[in-house]
Biopython code that builds the backbone (N, CA, C, O; Angstrom):
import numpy as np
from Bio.PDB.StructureBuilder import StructureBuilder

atoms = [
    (1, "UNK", "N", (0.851, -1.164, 0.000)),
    (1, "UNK", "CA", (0.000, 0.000, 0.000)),
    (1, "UNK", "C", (0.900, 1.231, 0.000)),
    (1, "UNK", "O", (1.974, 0.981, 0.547)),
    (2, "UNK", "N", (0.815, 2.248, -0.360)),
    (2, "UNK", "CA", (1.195, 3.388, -0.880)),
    (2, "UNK", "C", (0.728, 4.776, -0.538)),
    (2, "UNK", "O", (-0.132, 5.198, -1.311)),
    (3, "UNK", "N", (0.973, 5.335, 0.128)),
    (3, "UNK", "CA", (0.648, 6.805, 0.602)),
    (3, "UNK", "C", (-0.072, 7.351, -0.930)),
    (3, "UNK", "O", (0.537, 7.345, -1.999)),
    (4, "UNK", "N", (-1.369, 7.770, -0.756)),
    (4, "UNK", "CA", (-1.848, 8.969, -1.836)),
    (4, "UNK", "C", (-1.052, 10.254, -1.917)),
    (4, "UNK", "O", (-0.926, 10.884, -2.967)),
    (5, "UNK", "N", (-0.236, 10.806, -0.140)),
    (5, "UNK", "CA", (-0.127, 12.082, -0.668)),
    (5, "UNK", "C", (1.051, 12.007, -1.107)),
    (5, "UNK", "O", (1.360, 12.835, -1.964)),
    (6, "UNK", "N", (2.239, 10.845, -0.598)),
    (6, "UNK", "CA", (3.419, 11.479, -0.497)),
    (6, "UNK", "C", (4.491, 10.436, -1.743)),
    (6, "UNK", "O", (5.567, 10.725, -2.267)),
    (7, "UNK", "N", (3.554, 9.081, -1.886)),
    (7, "UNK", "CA", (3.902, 8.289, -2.951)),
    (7, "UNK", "C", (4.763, 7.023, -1.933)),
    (7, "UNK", "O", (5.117, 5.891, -2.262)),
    (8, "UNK", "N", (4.862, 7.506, -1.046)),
    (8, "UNK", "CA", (6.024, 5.900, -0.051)),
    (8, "UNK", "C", (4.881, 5.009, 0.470)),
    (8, "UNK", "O", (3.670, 5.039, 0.693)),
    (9, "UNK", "N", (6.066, 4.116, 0.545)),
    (9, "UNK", "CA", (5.345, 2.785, 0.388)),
    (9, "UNK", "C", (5.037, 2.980, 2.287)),
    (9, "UNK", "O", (5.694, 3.544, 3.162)),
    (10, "UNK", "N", (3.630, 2.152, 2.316)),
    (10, "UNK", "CA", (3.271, 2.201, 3.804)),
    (10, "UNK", "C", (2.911, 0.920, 4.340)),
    (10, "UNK", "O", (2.688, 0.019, 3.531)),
    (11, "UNK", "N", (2.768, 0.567, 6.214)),
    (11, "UNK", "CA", (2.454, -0.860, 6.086)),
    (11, "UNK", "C", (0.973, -1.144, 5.738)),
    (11, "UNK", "O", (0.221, -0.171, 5.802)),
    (12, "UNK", "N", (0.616, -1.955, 5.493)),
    (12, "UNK", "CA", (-1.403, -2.268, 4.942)),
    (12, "UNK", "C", (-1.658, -2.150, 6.206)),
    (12, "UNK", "O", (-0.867, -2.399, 7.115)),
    (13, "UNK", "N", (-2.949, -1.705, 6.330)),
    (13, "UNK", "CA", (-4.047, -1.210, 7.642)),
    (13, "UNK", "C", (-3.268, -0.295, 8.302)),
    (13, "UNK", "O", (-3.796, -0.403, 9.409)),
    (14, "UNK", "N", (-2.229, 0.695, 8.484)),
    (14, "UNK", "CA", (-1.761, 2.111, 8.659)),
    (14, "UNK", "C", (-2.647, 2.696, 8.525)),
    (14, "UNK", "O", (-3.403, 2.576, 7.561)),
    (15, "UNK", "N", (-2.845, 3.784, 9.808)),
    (15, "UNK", "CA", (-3.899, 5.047, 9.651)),
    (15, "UNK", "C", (-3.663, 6.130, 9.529)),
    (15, "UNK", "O", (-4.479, 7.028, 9.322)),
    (16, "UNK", "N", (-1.826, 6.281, 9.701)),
    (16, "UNK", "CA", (-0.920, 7.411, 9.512)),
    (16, "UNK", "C", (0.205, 6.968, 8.204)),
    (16, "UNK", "O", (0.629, 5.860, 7.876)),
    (17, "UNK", "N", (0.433, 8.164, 7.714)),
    (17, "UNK", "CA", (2.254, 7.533, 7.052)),
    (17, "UNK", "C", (3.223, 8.079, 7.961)),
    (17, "UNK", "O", (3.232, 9.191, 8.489)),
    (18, "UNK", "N", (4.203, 6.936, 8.086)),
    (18, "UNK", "CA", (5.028, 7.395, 8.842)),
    (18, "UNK", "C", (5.996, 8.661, 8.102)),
    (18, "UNK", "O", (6.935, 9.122, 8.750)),
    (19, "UNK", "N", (5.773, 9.043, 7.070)),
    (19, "UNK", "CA", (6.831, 9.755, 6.108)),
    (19, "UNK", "C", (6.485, 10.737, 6.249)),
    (19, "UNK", "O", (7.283, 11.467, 6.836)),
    (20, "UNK", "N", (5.124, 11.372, 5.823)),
    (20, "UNK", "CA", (4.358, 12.746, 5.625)),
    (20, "UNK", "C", (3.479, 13.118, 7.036)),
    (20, "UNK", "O", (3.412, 14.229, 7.563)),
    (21, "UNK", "N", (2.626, 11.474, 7.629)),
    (21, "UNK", "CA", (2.332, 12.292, 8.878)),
    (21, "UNK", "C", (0.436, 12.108, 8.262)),
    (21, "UNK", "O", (-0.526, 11.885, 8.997)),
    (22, "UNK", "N", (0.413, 12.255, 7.037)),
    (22, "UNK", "CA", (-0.964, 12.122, 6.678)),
    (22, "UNK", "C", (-1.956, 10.848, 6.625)),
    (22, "UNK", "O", (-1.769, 9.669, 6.326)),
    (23, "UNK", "N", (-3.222, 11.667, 7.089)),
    (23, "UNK", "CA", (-4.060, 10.085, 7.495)),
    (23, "UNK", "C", (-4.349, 9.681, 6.333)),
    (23, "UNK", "O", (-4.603, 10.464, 5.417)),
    (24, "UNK", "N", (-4.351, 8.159, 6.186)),
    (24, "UNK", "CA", (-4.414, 7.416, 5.359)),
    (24, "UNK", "C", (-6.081, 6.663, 5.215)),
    (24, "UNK", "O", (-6.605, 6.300, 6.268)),
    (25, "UNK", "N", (-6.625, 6.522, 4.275)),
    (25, "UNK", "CA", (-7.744, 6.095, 4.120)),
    (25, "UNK", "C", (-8.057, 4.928, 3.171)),
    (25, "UNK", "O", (-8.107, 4.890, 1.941)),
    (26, "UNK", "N", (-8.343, 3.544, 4.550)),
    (26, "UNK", "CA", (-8.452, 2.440, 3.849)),
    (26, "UNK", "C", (-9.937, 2.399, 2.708)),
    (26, "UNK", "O", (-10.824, 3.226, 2.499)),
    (27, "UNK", "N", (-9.644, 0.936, 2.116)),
    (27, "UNK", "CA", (-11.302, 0.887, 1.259)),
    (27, "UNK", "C", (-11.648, 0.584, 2.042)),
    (27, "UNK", "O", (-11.076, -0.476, 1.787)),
    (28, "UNK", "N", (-12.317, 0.310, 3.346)),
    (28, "UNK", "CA", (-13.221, -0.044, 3.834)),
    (28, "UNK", "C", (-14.140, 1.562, 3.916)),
    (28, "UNK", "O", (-15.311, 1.690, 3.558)),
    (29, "UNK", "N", (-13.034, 2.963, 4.621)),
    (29, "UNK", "CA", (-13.572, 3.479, 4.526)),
    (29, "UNK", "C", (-13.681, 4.400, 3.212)),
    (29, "UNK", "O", (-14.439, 5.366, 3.135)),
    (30, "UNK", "N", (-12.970, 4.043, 2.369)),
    (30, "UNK", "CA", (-13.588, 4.748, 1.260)),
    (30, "UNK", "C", (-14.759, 4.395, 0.637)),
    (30, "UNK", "O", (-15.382, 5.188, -0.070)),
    (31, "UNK", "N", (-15.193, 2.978, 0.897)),
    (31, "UNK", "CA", (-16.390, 2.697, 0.383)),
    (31, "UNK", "C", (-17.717, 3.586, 1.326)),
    (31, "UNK", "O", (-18.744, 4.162, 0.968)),
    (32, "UNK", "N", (-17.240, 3.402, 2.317)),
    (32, "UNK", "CA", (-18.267, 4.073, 3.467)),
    (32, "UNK", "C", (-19.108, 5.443, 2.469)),
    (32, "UNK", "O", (-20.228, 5.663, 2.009)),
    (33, "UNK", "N", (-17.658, 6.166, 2.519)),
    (33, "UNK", "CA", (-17.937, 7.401, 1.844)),
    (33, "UNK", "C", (-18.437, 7.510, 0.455)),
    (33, "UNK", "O", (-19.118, 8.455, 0.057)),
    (34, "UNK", "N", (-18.083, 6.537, -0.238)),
    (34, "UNK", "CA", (-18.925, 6.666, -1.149)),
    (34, "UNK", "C", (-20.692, 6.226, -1.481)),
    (34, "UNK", "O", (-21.554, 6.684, -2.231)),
    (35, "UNK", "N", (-20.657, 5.474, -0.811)),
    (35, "UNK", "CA", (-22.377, 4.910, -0.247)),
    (35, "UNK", "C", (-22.538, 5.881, 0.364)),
    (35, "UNK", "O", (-23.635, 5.638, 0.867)),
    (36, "UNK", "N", (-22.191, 7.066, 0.798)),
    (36, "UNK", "CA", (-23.019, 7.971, 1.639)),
    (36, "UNK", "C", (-22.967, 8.936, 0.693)),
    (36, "UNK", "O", (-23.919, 9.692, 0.888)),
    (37, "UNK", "N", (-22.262, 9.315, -0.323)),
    (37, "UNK", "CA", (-22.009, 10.499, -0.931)),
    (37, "UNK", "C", (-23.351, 9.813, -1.940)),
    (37, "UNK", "O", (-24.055, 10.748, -2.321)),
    (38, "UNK", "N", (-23.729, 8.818, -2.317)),
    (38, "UNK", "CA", (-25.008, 8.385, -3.197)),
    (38, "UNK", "C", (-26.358, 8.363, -2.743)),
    (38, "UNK", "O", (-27.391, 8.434, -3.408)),
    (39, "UNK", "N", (-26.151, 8.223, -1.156)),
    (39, "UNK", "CA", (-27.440, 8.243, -0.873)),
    (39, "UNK", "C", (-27.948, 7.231, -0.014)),
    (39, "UNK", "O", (-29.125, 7.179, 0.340)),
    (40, "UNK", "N", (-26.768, 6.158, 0.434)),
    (40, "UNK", "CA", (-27.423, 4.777, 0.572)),
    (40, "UNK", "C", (-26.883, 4.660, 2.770)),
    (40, "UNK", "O", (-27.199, 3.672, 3.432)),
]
sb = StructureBuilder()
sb.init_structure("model")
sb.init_model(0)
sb.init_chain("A")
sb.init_seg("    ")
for serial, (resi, resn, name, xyz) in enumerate(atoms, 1):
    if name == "N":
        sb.init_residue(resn, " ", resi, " ")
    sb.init_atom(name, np.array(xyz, "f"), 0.0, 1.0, " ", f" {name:<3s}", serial, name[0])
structure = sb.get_structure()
């Protein structure tokens, strides 16, 4: 798994990167957000 902001590699299920510091967002919750951004 891979940091979105900073591009380094991170460990899987991390909620931080240790590199940049930025929270990391698994699919579990990206799916969340997207079922809510539709309506469901």
């Amino acid at each position: 798994m891979y940091c979105r902001y900073c591009g380094k590699k991170v460990l899987e299920g991390s909620q931080y990167c240790n590199y940049c510091g930025k929270k990391l967002v698994d699919s579990h919750d990206k799916e969340a957000s997207i079922a809510e951004k539709k309506g469901r």
